[in-house]
C-alpha distance (Angstrom), angle and dihedral (degrees) to the residues before:
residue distance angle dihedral
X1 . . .
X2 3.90 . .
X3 3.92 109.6 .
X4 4.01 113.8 -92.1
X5 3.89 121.8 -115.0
X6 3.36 111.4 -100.2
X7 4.15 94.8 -109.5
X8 4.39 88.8 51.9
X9 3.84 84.7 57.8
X10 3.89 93.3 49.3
X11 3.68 80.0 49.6
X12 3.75 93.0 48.7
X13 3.40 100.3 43.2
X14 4.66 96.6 45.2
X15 3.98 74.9 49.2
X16 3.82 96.6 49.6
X17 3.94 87.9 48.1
X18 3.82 97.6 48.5
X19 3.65 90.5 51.8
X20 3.96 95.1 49.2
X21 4.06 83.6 51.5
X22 3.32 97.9 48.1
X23 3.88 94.0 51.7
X24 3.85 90.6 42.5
X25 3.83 97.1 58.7
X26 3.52 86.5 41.2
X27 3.67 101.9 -111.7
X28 3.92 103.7 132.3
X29 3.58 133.5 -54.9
X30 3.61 96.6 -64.6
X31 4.03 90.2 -116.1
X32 3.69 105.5 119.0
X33 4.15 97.8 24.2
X34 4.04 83.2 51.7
X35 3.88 90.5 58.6
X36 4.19 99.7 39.0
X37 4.13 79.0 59.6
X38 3.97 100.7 43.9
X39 4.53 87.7 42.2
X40 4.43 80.5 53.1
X41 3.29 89.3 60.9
X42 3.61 107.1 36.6
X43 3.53 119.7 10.1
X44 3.79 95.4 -157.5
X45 3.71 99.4 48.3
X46 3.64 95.9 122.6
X47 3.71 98.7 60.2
X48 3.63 90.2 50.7
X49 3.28 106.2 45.5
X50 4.07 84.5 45.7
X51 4.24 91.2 59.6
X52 3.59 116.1 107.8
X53 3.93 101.5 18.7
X54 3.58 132.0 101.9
X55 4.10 103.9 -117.6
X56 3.51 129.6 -179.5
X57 4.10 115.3 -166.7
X58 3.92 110.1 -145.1
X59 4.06 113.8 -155.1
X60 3.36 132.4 174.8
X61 4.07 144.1 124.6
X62 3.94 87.6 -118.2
X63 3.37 130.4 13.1
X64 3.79 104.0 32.4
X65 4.05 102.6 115.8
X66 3.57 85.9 46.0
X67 3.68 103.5 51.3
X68 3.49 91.0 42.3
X69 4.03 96.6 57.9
X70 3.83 86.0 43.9
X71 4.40 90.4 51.2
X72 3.66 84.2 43.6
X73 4.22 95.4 47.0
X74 3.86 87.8 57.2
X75 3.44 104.8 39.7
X76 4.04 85.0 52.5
X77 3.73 84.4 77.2
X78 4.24 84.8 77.7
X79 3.61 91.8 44.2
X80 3.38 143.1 -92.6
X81 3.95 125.9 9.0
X82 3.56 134.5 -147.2
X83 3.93 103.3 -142.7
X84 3.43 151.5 158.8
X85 3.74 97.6 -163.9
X86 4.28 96.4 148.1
X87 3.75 90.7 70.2
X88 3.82 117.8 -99.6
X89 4.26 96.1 133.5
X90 3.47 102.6 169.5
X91 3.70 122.9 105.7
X92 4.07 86.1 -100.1
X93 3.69 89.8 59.4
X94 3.85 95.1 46.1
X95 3.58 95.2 50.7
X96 3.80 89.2 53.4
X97 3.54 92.8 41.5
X98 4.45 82.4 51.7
X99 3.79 90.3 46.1
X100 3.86 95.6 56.4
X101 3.29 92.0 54.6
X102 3.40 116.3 30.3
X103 3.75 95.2 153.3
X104 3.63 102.8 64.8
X105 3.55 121.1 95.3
X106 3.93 96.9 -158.2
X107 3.48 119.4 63.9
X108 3.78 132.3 179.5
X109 3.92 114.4 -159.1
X110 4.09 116.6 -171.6
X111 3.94 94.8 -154.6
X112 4.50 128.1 -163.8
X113 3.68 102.5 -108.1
X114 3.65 94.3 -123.3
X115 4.23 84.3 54.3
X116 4.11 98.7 55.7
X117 4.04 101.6 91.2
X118 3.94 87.4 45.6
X119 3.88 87.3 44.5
X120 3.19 91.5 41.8
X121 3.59 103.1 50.7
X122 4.34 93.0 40.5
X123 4.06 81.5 52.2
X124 3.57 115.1 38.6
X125 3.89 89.2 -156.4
X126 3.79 131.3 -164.6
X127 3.67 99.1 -129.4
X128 3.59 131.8 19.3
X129 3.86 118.5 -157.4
X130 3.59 121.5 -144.3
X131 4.20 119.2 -179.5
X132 3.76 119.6 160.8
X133 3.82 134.5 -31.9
X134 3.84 128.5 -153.1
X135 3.54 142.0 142.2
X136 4.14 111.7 -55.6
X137 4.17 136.3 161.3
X138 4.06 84.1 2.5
X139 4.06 89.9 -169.3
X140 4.06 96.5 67.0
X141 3.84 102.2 1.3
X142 4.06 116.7 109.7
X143 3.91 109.9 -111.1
X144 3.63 97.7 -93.2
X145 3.96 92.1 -120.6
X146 3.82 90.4 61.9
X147 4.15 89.0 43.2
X148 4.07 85.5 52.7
X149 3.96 88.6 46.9
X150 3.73 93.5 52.5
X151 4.05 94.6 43.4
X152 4.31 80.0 51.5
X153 3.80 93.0 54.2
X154 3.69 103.4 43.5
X155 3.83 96.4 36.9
X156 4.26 81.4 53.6
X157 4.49 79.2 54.9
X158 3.67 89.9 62.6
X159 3.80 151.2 56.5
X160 3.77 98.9 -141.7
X161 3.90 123.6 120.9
X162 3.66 121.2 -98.2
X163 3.80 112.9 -145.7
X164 4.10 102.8 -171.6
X165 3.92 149.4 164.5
X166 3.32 105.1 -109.2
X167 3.62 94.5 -168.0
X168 3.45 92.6 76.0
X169 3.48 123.2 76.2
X170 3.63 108.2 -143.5
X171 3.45 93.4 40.4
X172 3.60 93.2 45.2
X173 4.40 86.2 49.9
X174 3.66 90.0 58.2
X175 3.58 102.2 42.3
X176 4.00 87.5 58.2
X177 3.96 80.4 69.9
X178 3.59 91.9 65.2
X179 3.94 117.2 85.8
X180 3.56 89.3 -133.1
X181 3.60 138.1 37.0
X182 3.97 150.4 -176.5
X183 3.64 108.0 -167.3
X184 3.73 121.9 -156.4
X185 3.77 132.2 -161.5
X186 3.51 93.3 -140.9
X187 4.33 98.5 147.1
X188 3.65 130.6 -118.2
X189 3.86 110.0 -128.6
X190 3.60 97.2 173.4
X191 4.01 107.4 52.4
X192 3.49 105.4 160.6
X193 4.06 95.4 104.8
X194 3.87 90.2 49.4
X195 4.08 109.0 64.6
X196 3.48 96.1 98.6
X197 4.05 127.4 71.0
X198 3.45 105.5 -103.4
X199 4.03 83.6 -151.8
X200 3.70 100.8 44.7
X201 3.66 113.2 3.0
X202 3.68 95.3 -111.8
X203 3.71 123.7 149.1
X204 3.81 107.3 -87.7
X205 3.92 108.9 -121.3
X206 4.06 103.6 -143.7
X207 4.15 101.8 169.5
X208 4.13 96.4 138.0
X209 3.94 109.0 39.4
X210 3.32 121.2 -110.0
X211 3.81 86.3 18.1
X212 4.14 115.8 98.2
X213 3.98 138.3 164.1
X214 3.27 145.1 161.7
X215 3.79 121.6 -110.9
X216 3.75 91.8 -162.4
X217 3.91 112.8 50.2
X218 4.76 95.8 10.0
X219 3.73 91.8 -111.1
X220 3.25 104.8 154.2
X221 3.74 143.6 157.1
X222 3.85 120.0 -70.0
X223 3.23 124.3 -121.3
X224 4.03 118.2 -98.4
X225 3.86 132.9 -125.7
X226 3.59 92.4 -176.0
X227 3.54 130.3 39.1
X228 4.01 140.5 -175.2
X229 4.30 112.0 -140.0
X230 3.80 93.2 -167.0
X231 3.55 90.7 -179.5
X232 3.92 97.3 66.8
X233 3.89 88.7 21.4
X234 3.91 94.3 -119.5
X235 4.01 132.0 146.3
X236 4.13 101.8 -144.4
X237 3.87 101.3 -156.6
X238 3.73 129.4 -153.3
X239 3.90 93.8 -85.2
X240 3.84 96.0 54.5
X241 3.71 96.4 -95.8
X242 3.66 124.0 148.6
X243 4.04 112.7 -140.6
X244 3.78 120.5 -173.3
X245 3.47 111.5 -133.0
X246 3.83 107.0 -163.8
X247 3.97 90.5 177.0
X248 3.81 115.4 -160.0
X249 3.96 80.3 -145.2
X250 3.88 119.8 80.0
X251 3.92 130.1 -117.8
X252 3.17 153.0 17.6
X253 3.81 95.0 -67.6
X254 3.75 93.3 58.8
X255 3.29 97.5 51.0
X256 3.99 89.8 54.2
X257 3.98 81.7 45.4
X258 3.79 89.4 52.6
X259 3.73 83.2 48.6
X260 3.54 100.1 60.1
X261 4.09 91.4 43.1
X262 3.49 86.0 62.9
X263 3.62 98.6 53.8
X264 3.57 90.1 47.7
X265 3.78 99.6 49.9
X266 4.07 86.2 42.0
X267 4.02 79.5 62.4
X268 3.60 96.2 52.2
X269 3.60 88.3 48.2
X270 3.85 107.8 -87.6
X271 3.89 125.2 143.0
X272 3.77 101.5 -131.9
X273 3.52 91.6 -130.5
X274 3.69 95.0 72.9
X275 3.59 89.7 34.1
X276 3.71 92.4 64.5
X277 3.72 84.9 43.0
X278 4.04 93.3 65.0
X279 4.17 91.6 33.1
X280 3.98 82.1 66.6
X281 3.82 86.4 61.8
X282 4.19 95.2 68.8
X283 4.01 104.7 81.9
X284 4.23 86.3 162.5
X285 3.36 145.1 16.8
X286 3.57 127.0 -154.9
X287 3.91 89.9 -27.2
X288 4.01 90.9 -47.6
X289 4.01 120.2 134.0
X290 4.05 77.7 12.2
X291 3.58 111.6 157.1
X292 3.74 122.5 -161.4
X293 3.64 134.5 177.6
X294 3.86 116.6 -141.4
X295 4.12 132.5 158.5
X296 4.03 76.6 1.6
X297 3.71 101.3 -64.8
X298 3.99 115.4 110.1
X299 4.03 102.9 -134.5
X300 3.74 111.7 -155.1
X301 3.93 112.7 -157.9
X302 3.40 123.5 -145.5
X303 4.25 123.0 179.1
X304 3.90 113.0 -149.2
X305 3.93 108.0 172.2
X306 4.38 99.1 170.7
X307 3.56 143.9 23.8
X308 4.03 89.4 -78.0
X309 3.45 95.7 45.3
X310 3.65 98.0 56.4
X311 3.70 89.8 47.3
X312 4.02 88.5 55.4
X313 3.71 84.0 57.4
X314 3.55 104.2 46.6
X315 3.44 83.2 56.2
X316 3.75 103.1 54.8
X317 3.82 88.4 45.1
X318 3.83 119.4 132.0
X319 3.41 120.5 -109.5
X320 3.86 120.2 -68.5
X321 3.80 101.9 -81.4
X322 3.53 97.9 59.2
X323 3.82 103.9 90.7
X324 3.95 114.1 -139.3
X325 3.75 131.0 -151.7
X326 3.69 118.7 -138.5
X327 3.88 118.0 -164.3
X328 3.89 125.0 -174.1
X329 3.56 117.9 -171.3
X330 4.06 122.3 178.0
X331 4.36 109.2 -146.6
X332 3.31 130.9 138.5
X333 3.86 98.5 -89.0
X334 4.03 89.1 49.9
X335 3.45 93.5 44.3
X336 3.73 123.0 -109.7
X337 4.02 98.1 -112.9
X338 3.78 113.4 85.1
X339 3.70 96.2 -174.1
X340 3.73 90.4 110.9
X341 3.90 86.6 81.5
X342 3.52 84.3 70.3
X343 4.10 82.6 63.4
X344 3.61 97.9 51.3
X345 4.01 116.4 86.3
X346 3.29 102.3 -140.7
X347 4.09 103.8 -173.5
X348 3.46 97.4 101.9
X349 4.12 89.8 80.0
X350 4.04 92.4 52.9
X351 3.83 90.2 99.9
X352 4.03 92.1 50.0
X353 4.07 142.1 73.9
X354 3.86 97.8 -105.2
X355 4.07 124.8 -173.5
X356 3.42 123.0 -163.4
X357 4.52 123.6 -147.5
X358 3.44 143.3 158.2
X359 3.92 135.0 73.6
X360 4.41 90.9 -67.6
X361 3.79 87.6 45.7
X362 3.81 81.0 118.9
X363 3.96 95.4 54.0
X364 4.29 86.7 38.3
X365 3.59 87.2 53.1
X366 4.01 100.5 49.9
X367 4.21 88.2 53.3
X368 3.78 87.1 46.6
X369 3.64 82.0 55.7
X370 3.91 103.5 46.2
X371 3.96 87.7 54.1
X372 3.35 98.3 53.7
X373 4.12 101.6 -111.3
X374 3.84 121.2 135.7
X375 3.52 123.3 -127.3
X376 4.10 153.7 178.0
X377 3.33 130.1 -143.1
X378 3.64 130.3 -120.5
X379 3.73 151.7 -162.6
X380 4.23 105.2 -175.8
X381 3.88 129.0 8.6
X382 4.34 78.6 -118.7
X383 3.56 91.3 60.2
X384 3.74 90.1 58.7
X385 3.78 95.4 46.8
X386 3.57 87.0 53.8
X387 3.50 96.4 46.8
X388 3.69 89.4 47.6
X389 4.08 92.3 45.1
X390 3.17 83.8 52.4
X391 3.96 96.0 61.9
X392 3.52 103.8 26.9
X393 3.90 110.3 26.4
X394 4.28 84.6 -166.4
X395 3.59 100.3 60.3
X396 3.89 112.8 132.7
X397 3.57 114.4 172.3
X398 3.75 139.7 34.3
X399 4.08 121.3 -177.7
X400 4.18 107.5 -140.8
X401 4.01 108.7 -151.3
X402 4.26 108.2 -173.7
X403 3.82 145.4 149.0
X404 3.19 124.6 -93.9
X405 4.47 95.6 -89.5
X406 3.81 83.8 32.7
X407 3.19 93.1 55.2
X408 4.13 85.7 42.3
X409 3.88 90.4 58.9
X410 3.90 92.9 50.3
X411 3.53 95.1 47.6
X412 4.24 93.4 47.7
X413 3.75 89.0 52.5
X414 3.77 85.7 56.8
X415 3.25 92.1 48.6
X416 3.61 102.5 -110.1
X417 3.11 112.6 -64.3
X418 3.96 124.7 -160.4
């Protein structure tokens, strides 16, 4: 890295100290209040402190925070790495995430949708990571068709490296803006936001999963170099290779996440092999997949903020008699409309013991209803276990589904965990 101008590391530094304070007197982690300080005192801090490194920009409705601590895990094998893998992805949390380690030549930056052509114009990364997009926060999100026309039209401004799922359509759509690609096979569980043509409107024709196209206009789905078999839980590189994967994360969705990592390390230089190798490493991330034992019971956490999300969990769920806790909550970083439940099928937990928490337990409750699935209702996740001790002394387990400041609460009482 070039040497900053002497007002960036005033900047830097009043940023640096901000942070520190904020995390001593317990107020946060210092990541976003450390970058409000730094952008007062020089506006363009984030494009300087981002020349000379190697970045890659990880966006995505689901999957980001993950993907970037598993891009960051591998590429720890060259040394150290700028990241803000624990989830603040606005340009206040990358320039904190820059200033803390302003030595490190690779950097891995998860970034908001709605923040990537900003990001990616202040950054001028080498890769760009695209996953999945589908409907999220539906009270001050961007329509997801206008998010995947802006990524299209700044990735066409630039020379960077698109790393994307090709398996889903919008992704896919503005990836093809991008001089140059990787595409992944990485599936597309949830499909419901991806009918349409994102080029012409047309009805998406979808006979041979992951394959799609467009009868109308010929889009169609690009051909993959890298490719997720869930089935025998192998990563098939460019060369042909088979790779077991044998994640230490659950799911479908981390496997595609591995996936992804592995393309993006293979860019920086890695042999997936040994990537794999170091992706085994992350059992957690940011309190996600967490499992904690309390009054005797192992609690296993799970965050599902969207349709897609919740559908990733269902799917990861233990079997049926483990009970599961689903809490809802409506702030301003969920997003105060809760008519995505309406999205979510929720027939899958008919044959369970399902409890219901959090301040839209009421609105959880009246879908649980409508589809037919029996539920309690709760205050705290200790409440259930002793309500559960209390009727079967040799429970175990119990899954936790919850929003994103749900899920916050849970994890706090516990806490924290990583």
């Amino acid at each position: 890295m070039s040497e900053l101008p002497l007002r960036a590391q005033l900047a830097s530094v009043l940023g640096r100290s901000a942070a520190s304070l904020s995390r001593a007197t317990g107020r946060g982690d210092g990541s976003v209040i450390g970058g409000r300080v730094a952008l007062k005192v020089e506006p363009d801090l984030l494009a300087k402190l981002a020349q000379g490194r190697r970045l890659a920009l990880v966006s995505a409705t689901n999957g980001k925070t993950t993907t970037t601590r598993l891009i960051a895990q591998a590429l720890r094998e060259f040394g150290d790495v700028a990241t803000n893998e624990y989830g603040a992805n606005m340009p206040t949390g990358h320039i904190t995430a820059l200033s803390d380690n302003k030595s490190a030549v690779n950097g891995v930056l998860e970034v908001d949708e709605k923040y990537l052509p900003q990001v990616l114009k202040a950054t001028n990364p080498s890769f760009v990571v695209l996953m999945n997009l589908s409907r999220d926060q539906m009270d001050r999100a961007s329509e997801i068709n206008l998010l995947a026309k802006k990524w299209r039209t700044a990735l066409a401004q630039t020379d960077t490296h698109v790393i994307a799922n090709a398996d889903d359509p919008l992704v896919a759509w503005a990836g093809l803006g991008a001089p140059n690609a990787t595409w992944v096979s990485a599936g597309q569980r949830w499909k419901e936001d991806s009918w349409c043509c994102p080029e012409c409107g047309g009805h998406l024709k979808r006979d041979v999963d992951p394959h799609w196209e467009c009868p109308e206009c010929g889009l169609a789905r690009p051909r993959a170099t890298w490719a997720v078999d869930n089935a025998n839980d192998t990563l098939v590189a460019p060369d042909g290779q088979e790779l077991k994967l044998r994640m230490n994360l659950p799911g479908d969705a981390n496997r595609a996440n591995a996936a992804i990592a592995a393309a993006t390390a293979a860019g920086y230089g890695m042999h997936p092999e040994r990537t794999l190798e170091r992706l085994r490493e992350v059992t957690s991330v940011a309190g996600r997949y967490t499992s904690v034992v309390t009054m005797g019971v192992e609690v296993r956490l799970l965050l599902a903020k969207n349709p897609a999300g919740w559908l990733e969990s269902f799917a990861v769920l233990d079997p049926p008699r483990v009970p599961v806790i689903l809490g809802v909550n409506a702030q301003i970083p969920d997003g105060k409309d809760t008519s995505w439940l309406w999205d979510v099928d929720y027939t899958v937990l008919r044959d369970r013991r399902v409890f219901v928490m959090g301040e839209r337990r009421t609105d959880l409750a009246l879908r649980l209803e409508t589809d037919g699935v029996p539920f309690e209702v709760a205050d705290r996740v200790d409440e259930v276990l002793g309500k559960l001790k209390a009727e079967r002394p040799d429970i175990t387990k119990v899954d936790v589904i919850a929003n994103y400041t749900a899920f916050q609460q849970i994890r706090t009482a516990y806490g924290r965990v990583q």
